[in-house]
Backbone as a printed PyTorch tensor [residue, N CA C, xyz], in Angstrom:
tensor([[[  9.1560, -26.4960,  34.6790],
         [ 10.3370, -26.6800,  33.8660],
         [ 11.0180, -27.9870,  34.2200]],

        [[ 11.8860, -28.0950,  33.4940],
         [ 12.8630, -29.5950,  33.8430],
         [ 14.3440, -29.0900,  34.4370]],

        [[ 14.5580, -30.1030,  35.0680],
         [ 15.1890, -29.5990,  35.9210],
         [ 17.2760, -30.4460,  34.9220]],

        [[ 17.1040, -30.7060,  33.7790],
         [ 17.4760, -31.1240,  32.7510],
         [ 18.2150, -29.7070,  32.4800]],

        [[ 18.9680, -29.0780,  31.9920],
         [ 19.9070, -28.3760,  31.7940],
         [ 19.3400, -28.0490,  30.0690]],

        [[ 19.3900, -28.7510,  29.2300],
         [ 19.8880, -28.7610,  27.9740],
         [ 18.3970, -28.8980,  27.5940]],

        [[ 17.3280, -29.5730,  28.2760],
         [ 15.9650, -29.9280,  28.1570],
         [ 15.0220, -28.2710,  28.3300]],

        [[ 15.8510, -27.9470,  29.3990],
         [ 14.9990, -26.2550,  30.1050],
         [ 15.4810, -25.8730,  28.8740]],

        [[ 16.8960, -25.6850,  28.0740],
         [ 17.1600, -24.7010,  27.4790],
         [ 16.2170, -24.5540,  26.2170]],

        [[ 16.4460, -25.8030,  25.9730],
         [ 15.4110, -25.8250,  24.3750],
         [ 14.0420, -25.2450,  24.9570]],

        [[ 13.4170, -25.4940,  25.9790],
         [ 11.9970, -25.4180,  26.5210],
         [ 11.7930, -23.4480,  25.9050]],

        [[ 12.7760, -22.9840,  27.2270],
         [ 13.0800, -21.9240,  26.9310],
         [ 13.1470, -21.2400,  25.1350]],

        [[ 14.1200, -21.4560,  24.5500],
         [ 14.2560, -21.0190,  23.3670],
         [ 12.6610, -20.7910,  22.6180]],

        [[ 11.9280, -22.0470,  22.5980],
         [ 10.9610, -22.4030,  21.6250],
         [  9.7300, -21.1750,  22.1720]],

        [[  9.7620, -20.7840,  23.8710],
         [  8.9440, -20.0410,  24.4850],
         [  9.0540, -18.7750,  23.7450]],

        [[ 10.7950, -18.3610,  22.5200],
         [ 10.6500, -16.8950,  22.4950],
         [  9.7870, -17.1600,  20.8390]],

        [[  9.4180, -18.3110,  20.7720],
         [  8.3950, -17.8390,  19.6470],
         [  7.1590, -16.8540,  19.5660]],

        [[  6.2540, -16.6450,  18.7290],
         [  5.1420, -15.4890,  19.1570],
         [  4.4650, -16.6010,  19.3050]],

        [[  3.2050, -16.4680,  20.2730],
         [  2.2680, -17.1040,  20.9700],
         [  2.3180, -18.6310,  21.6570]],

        [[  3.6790, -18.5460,  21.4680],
         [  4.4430, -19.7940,  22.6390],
         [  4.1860, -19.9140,  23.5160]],

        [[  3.3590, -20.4250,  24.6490],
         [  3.7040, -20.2170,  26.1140],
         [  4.2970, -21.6560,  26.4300]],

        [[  4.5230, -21.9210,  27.8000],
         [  5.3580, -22.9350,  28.7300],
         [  4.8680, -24.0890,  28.3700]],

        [[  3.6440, -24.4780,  28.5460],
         [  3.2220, -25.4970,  27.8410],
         [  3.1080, -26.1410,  26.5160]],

        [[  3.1380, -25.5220,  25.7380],
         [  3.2470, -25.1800,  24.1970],
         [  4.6290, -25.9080,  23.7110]],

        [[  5.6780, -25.0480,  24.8360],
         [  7.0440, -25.2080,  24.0680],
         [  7.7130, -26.2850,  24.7370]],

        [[  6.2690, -27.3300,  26.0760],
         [  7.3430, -28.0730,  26.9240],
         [  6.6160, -29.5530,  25.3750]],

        [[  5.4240, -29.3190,  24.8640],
         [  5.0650, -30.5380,  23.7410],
         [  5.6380, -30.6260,  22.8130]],

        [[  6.0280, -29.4420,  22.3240],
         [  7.1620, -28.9530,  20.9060],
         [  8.3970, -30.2690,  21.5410]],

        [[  8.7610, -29.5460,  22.6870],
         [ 10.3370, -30.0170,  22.9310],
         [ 10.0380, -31.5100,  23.1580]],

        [[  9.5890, -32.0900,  23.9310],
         [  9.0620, -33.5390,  24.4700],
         [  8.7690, -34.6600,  22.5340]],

        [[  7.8630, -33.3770,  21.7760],
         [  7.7760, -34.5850,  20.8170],
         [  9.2350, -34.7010,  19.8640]],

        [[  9.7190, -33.2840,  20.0230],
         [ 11.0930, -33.3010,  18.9950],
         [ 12.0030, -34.5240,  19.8750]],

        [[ 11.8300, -34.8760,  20.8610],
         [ 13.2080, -35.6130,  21.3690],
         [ 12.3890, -36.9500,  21.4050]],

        [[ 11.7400, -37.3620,  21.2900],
         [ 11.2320, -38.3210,  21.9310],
         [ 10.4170, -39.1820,  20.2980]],

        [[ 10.0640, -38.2670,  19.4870],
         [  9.4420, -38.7480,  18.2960],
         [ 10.2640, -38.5540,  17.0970]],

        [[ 11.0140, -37.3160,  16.8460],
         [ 11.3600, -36.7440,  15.8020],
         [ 12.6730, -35.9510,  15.7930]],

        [[ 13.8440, -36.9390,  16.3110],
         [ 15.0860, -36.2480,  16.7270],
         [ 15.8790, -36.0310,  15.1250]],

        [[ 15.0970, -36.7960,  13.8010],
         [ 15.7160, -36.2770,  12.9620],
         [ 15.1440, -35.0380,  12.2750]],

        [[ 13.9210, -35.0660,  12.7180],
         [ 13.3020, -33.7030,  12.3810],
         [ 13.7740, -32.5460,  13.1700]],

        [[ 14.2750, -32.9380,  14.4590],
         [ 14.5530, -31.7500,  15.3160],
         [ 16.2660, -31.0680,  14.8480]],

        [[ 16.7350, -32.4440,  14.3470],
         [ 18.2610, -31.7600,  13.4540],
         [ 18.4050, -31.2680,  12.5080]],

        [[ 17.1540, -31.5230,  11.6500],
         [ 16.9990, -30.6220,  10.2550],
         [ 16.7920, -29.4060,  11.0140]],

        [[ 15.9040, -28.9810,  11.8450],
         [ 15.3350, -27.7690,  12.4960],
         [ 16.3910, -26.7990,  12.8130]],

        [[ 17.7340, -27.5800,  13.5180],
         [ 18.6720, -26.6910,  14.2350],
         [ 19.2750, -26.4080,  13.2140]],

        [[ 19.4760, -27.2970,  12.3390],
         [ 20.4100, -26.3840,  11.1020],
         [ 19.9490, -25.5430,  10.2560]],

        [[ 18.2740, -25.8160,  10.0630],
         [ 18.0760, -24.7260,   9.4640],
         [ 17.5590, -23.5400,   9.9440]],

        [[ 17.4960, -23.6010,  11.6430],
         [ 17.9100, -22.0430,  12.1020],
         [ 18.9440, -21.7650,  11.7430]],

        [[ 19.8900, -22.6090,  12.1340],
         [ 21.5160, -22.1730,  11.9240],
         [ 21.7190, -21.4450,  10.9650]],

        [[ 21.4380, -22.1200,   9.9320],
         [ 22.3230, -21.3910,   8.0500],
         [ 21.2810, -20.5780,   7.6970]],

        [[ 19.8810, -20.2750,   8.5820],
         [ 18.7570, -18.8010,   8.0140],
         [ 19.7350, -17.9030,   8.7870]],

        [[ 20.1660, -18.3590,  10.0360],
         [ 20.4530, -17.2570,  11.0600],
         [ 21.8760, -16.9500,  10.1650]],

        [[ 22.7740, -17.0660,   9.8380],
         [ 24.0210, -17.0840,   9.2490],
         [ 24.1140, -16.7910,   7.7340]],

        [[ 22.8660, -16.5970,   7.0480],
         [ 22.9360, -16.6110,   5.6050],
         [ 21.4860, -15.2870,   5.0560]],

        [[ 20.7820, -15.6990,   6.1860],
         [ 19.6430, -14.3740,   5.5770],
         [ 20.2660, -13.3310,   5.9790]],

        [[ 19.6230, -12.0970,   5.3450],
         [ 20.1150, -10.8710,   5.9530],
         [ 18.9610,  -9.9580,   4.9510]],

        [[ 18.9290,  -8.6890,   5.4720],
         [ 18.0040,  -7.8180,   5.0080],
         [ 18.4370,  -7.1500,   3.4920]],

        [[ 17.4820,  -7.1790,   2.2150],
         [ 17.8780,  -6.9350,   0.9780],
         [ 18.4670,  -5.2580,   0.7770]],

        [[ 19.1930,  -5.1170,   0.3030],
         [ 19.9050,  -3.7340,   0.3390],
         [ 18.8170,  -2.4220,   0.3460]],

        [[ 17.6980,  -3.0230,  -1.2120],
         [ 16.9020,  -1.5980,  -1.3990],
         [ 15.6900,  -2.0310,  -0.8040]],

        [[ 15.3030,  -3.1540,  -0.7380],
         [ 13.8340,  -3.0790,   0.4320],
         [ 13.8290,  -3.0770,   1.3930]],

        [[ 14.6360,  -4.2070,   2.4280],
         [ 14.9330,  -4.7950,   3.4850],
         [ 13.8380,  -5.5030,   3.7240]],

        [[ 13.9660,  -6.4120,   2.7940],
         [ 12.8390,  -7.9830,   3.0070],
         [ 14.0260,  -8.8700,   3.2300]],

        [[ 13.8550, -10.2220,   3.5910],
         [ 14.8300, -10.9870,   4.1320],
         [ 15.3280, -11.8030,   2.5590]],

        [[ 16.8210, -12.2510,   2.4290],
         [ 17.0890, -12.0290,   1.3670],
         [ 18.7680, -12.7970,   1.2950]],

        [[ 19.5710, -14.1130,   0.6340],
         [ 20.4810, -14.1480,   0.8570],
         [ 21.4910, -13.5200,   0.2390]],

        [[ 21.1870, -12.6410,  -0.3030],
         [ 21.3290, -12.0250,  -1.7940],
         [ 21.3280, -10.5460,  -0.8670]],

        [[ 22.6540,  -9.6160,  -1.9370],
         [ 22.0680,  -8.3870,  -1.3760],
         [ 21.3280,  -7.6730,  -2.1110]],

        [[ 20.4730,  -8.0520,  -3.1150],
         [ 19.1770,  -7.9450,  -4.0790],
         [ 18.4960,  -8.9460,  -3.4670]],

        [[ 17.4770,  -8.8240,  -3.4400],
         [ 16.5910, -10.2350,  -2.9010],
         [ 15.6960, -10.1270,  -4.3770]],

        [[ 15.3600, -11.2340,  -4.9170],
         [ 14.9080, -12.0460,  -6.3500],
         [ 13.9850, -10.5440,  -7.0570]],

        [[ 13.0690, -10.2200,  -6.0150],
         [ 12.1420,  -8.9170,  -6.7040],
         [ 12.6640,  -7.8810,  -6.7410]],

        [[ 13.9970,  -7.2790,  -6.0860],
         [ 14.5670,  -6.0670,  -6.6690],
         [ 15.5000,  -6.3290,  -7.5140]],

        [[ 16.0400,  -7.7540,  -7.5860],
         [ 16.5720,  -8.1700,  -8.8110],
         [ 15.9950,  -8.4700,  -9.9600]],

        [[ 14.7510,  -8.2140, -10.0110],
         [ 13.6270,  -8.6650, -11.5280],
         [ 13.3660,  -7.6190, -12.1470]],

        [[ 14.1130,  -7.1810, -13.0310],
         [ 14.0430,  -6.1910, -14.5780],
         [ 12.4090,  -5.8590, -14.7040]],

        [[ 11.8770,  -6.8160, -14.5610],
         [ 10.3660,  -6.7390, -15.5650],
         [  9.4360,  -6.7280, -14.1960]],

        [[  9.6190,  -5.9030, -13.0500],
         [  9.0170,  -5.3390, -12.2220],
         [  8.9070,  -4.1950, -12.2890]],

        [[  7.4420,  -3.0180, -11.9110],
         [  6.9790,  -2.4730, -12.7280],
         [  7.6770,  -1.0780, -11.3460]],

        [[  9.0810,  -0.2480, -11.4240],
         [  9.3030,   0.5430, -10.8960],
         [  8.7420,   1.6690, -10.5260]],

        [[  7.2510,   1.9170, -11.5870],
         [  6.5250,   3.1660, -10.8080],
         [  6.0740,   3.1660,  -9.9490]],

        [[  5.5930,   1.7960,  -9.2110],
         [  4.7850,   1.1860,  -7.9620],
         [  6.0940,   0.8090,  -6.7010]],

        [[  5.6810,   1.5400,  -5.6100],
         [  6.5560,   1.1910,  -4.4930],
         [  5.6180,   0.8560,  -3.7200]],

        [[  5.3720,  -0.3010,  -2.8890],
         [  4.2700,  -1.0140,  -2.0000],
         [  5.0190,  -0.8470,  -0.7650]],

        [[  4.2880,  -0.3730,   0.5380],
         [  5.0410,  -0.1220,   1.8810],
         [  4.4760,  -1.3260,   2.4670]],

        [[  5.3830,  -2.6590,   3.1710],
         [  4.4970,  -2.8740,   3.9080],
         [  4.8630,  -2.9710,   5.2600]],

        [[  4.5240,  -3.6840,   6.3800],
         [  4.9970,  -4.0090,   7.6540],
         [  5.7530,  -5.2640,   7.9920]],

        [[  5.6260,  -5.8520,   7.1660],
         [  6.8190,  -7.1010,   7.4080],
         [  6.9760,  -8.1050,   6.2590]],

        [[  8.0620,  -9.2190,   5.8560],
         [  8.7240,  -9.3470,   4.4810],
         [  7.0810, -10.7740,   4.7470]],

        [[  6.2460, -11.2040,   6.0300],
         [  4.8100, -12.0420,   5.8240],
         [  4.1480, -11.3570,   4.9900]],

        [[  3.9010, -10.0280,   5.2880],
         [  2.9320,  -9.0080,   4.5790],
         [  3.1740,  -9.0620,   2.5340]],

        [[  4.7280,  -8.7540,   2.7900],
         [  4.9960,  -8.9980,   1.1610],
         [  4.4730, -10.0080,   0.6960]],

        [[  4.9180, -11.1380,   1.3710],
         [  5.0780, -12.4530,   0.9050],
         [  3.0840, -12.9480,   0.4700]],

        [[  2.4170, -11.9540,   1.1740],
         [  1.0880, -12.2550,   1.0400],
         [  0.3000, -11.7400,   0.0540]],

        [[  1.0290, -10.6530,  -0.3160],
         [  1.0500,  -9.6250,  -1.4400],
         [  1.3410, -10.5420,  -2.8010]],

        [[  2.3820, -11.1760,  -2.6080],
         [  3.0110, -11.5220,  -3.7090],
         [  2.0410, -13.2870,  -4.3810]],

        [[  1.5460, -13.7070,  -3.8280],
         [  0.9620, -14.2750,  -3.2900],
         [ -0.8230, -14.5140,  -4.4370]],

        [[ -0.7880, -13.1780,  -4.1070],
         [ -1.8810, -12.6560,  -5.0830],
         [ -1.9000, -12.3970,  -6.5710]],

        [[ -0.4380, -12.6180,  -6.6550],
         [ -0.0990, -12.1390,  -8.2600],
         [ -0.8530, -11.0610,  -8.8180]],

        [[ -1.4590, -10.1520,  -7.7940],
         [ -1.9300,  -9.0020,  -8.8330],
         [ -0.9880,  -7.7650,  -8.3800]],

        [[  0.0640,  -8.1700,  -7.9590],
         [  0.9230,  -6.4380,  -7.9630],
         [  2.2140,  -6.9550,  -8.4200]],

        [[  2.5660,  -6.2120,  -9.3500],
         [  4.1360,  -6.5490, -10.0170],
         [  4.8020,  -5.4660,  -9.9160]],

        [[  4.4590,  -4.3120,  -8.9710],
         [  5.6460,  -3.5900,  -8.7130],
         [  6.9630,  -3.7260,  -7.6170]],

        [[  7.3730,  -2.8340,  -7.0170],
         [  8.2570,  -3.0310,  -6.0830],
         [  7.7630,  -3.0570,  -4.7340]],

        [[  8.9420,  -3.2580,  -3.4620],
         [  8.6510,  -3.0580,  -1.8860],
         [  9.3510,  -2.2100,  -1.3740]],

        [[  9.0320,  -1.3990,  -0.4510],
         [  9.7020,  -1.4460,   0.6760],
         [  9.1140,  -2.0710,   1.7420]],

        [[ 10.0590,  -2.9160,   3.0510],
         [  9.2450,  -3.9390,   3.8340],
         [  9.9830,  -2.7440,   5.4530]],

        [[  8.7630,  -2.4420,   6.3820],
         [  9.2500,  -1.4270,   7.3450],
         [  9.8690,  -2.2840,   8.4490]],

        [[  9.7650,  -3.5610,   8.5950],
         [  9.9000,  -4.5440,   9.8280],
         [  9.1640,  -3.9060,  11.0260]],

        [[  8.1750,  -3.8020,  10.7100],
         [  7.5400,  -2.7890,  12.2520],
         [  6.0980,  -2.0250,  11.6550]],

        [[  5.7380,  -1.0170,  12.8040],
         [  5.0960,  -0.4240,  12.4100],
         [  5.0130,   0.8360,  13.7580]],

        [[  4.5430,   2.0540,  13.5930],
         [  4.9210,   2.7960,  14.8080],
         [  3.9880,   2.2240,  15.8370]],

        [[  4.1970,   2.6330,  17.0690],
         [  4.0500,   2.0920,  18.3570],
         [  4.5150,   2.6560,  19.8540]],

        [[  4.0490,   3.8940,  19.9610],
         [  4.5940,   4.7970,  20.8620],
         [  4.2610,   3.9870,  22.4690]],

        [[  3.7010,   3.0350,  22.4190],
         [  3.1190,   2.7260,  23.9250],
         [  4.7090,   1.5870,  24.1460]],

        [[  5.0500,   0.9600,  22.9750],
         [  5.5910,  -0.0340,  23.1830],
         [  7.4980,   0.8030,  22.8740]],

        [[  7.4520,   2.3640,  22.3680],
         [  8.6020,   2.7620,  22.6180],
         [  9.6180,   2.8350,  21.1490]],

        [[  8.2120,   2.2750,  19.8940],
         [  8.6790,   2.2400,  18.6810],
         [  8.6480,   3.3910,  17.8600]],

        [[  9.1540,   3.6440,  17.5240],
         [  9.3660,   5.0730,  16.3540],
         [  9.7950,   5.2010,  15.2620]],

        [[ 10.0860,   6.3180,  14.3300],
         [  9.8640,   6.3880,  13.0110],
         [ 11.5070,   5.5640,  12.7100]],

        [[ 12.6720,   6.0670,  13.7710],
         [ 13.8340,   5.8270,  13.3630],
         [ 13.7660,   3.8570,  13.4520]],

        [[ 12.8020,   3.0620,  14.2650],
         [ 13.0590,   2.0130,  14.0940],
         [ 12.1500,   1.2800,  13.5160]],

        [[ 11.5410,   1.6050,  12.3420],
         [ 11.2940,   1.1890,  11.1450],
         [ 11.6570,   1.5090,   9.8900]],

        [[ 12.8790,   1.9150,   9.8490],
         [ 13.3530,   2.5360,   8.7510],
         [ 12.9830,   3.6760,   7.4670]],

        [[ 11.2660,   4.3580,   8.3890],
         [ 11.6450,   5.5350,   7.9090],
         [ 11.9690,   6.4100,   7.0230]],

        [[ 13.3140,   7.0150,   7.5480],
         [ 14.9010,   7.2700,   6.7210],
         [ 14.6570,   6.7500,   5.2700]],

        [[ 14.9150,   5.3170,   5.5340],
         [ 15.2970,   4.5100,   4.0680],
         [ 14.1590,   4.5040,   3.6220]],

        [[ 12.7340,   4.4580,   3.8210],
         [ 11.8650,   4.4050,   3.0700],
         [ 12.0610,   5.8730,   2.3410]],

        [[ 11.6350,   7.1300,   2.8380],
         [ 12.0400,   8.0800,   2.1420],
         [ 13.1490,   8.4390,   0.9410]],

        [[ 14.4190,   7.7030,   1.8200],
         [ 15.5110,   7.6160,   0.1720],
         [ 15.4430,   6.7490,  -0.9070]],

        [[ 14.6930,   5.7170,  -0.4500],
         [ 13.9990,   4.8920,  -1.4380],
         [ 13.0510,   5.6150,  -2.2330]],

        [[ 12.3340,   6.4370,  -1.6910],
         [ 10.4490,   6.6430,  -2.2170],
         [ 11.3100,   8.0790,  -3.5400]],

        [[ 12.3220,   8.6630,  -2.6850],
         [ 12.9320,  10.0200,  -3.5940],
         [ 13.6990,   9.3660,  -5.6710]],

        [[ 13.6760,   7.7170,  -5.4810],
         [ 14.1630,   7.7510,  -6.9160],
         [ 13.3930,   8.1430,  -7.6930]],

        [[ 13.4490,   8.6690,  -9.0120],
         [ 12.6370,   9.6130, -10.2590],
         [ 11.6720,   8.0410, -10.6500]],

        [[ 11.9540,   7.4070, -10.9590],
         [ 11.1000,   5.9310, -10.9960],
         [  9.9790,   6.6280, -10.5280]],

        [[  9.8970,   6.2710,  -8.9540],
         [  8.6800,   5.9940,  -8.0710],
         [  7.9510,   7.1800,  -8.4050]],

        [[  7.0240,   6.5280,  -8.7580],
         [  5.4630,   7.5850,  -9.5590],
         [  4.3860,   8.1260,  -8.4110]],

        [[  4.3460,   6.1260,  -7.7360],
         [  2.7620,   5.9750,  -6.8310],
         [  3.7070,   5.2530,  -5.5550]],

        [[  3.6430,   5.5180,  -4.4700],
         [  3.7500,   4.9550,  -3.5000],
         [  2.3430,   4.3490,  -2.1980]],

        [[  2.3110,   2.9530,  -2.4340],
         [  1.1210,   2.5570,  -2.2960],
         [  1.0880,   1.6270,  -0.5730]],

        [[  0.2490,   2.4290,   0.4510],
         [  0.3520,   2.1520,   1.7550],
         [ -0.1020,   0.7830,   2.1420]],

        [[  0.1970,  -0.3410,   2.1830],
         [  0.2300,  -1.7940,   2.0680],
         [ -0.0580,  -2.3410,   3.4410]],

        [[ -0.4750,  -1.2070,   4.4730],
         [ -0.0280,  -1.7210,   5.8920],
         [ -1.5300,  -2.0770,   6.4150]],

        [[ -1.5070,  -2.8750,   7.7250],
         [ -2.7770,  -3.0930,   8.2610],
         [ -3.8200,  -1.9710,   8.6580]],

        [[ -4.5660,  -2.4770,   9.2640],
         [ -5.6300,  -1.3970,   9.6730],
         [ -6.2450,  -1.4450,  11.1200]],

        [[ -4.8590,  -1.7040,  11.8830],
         [ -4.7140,  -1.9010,  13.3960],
         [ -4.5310,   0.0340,  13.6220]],

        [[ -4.7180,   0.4520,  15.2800],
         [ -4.2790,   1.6050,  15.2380],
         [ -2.7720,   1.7190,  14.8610]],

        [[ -2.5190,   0.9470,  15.2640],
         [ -0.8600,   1.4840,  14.9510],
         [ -0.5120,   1.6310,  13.1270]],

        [[ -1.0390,   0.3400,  12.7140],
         [ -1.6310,   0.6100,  11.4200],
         [ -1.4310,   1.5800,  10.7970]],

        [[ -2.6930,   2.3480,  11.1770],
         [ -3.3500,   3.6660,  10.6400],
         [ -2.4690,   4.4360,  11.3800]],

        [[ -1.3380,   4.9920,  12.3470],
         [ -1.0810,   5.8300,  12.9490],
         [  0.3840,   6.0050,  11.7120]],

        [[  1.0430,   4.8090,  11.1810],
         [  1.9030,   4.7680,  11.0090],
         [  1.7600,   5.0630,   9.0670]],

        [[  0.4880,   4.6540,   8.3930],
         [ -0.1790,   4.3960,   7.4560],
         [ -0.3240,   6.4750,   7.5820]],

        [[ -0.5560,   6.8440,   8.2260],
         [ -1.0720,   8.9820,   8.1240],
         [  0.3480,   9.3470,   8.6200]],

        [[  1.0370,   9.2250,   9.4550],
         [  2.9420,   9.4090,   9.2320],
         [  3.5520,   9.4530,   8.2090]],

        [[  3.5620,   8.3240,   7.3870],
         [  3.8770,   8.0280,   6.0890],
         [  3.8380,   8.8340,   4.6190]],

        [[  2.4240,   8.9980,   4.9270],
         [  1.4870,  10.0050,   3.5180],
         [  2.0090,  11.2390,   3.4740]],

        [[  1.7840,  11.6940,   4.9650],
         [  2.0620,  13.6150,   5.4210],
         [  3.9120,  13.3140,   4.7500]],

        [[  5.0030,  12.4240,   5.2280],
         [  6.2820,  12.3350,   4.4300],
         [  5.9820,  12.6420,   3.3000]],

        [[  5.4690,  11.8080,   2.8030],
         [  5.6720,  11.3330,   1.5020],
         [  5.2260,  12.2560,   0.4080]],

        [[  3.7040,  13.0240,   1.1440],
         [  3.1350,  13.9470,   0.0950],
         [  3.9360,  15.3270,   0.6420]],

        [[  4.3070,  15.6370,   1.6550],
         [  5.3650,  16.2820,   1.8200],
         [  6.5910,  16.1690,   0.8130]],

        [[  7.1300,  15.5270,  -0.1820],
         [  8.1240,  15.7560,  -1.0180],
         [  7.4310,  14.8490,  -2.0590]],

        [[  6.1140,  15.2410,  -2.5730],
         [  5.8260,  15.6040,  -3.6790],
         [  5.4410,  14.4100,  -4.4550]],

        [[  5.1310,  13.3510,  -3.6220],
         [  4.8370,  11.7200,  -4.1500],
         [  3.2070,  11.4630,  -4.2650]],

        [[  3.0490,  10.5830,  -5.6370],
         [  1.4640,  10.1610,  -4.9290],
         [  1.6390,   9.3730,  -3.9160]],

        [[  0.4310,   9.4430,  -2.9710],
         [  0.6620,   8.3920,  -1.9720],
         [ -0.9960,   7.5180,  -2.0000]],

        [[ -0.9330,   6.3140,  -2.5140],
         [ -2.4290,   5.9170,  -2.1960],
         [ -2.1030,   4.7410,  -0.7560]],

        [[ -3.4780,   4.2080,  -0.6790],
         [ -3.3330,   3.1630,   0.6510],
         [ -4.8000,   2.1200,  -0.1070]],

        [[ -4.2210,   0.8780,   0.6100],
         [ -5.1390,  -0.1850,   0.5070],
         [ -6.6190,   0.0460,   0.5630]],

        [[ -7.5200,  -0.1830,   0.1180],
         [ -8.7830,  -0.1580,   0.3950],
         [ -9.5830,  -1.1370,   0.9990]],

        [[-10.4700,  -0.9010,   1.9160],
         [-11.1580,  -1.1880,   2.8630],
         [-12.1980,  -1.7190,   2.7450]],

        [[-12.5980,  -3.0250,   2.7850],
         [-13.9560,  -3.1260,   2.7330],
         [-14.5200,  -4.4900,   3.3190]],

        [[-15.5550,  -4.9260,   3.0000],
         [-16.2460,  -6.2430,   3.0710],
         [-15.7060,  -7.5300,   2.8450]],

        [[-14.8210,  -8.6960,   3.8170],
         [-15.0260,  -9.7100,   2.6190],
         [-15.2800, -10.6270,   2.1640]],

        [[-15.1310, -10.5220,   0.7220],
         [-15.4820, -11.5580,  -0.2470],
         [-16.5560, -13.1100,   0.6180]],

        [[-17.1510, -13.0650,   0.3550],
         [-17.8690, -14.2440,   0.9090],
         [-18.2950, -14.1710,   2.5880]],

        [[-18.8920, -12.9700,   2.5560],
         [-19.0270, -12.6630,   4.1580],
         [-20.1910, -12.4960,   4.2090]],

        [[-21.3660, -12.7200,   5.0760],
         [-22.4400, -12.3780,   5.5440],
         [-22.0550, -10.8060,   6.1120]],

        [[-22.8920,  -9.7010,   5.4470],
         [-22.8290,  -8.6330,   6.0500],
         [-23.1550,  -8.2460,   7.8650]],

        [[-24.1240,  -8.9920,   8.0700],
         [-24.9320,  -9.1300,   9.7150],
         [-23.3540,  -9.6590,  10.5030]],

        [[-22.5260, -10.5540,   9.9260],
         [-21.4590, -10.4880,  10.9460],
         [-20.2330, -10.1110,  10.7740]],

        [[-20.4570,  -8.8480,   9.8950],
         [-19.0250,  -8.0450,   9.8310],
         [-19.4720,  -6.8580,  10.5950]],

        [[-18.1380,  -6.4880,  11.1630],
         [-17.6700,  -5.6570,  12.3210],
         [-18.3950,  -4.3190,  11.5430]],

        [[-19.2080,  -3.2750,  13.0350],
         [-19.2530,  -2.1110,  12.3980],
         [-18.4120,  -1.3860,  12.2160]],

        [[-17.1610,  -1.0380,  12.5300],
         [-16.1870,  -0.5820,  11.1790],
         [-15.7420,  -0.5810,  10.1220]],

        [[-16.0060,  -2.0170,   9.7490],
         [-15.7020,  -2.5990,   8.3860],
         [-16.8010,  -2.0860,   7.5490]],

        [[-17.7680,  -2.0030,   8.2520],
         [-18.6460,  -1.7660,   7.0140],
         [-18.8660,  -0.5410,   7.0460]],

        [[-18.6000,   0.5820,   8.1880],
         [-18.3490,   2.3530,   7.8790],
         [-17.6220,   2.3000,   6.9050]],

        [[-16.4230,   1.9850,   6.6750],
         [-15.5010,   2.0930,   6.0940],
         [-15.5380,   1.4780,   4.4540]],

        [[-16.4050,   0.5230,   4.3630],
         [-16.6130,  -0.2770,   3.0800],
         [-17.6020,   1.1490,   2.2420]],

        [[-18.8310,   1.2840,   3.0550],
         [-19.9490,   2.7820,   2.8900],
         [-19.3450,   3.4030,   2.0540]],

        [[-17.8980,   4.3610,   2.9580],
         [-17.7060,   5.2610,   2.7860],
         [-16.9180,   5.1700,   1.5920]],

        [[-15.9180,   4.2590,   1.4610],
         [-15.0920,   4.2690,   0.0360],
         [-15.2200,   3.0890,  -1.0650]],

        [[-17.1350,   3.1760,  -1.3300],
         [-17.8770,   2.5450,  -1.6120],
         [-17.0150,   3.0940,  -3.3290]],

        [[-17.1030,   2.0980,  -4.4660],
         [-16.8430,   2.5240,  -5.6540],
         [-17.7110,   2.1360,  -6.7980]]])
């Protein structure tokens, strides 16, 4: 570290990124001051006014300055479709694709009992009072296919088909432009099995 006060701090900060380590965040900091101090002032302000101006959208909780964020504010989104996913990246990747024009809910999480996460801190709750409007037809499981994934992806369904919802989930398979010989043998149990 530096022994710089204001130099450690930034060092520090940039470390609480995901896959930051010490070194990482001492080149970040070194080129912002040293190459790009007007790039590094656009940077602080626009943490500043995300940190001070985003906030979570009322009925999805995707990030949003608005307490509608643009897609629960769009009329000509298709309300029988509620898409679950794990974070407002996941939407954003969704959306991305232009082939789903229904709605979200975004969980910020996903369950995680090793790490102390649970149903109450992914909102859960609100997904359920969300999933209960007469609208929602199909509620469609959008989430990865990590264990936690899938742990949180069969939580969900047992809710959901518990008060009387369809519940489908993403499908699984091969992809697109892959040599079969080097896809994972799960991927391809799983491609087999919900072969169409």
């Amino acid at each position: 570290m530096s022994s710089e006060p204001s130099l450690s701090a930034l060092i520090e900060a940039l470390r609480r990124l995901p896959g930051v380590g010490i070194k990482s965040a001492q080149r970040m900091a070194f080129h912002l001051l040293q190459h790009d101090r007007d790039g590094a002032l656009r940077l602080a302000g626009a943490l500043s006014g995300a940190v001070a101006h985003v906030h979570h959208c009322e009925r999805c909780h995707t990030f949003s300055e608005q307490a509608l964020c643009s897609i629960c504010a769009d009329a000509q989104r298709d309300a029988t479709k509620l898409a679950v996913v794990e974070t407002p990246a996941d939407q954003a990747a969704l959306e991305r694709t232009g082939s789903y024009r229904g709605c979200y809910f975004v969980l910020m999480g996903r369950l995680s009992p090793i790490d102390g996460v649970g149903v109450r801190d992914i909102g859960v709750a609100e997904l359920l009072e969300r999933a209960a409007d007469a609208a929602v037809q199909e509620v469609i499981l959008a989430l990865g296919f990590s264990a936690e994934g899938e742990a949180t992806a069969h939580a969900l369904a047992q809710a959901l088909r518990a008060r009387g919802k369809t519940v489908t989930r993403l499908a699984r398979g091969v992809p697109v432009g892959s040599e079969l010989e080097y896809v994972d043998l799960s991927t391809i149990a799983h491609a087999m099995s919900d072969r169409r």
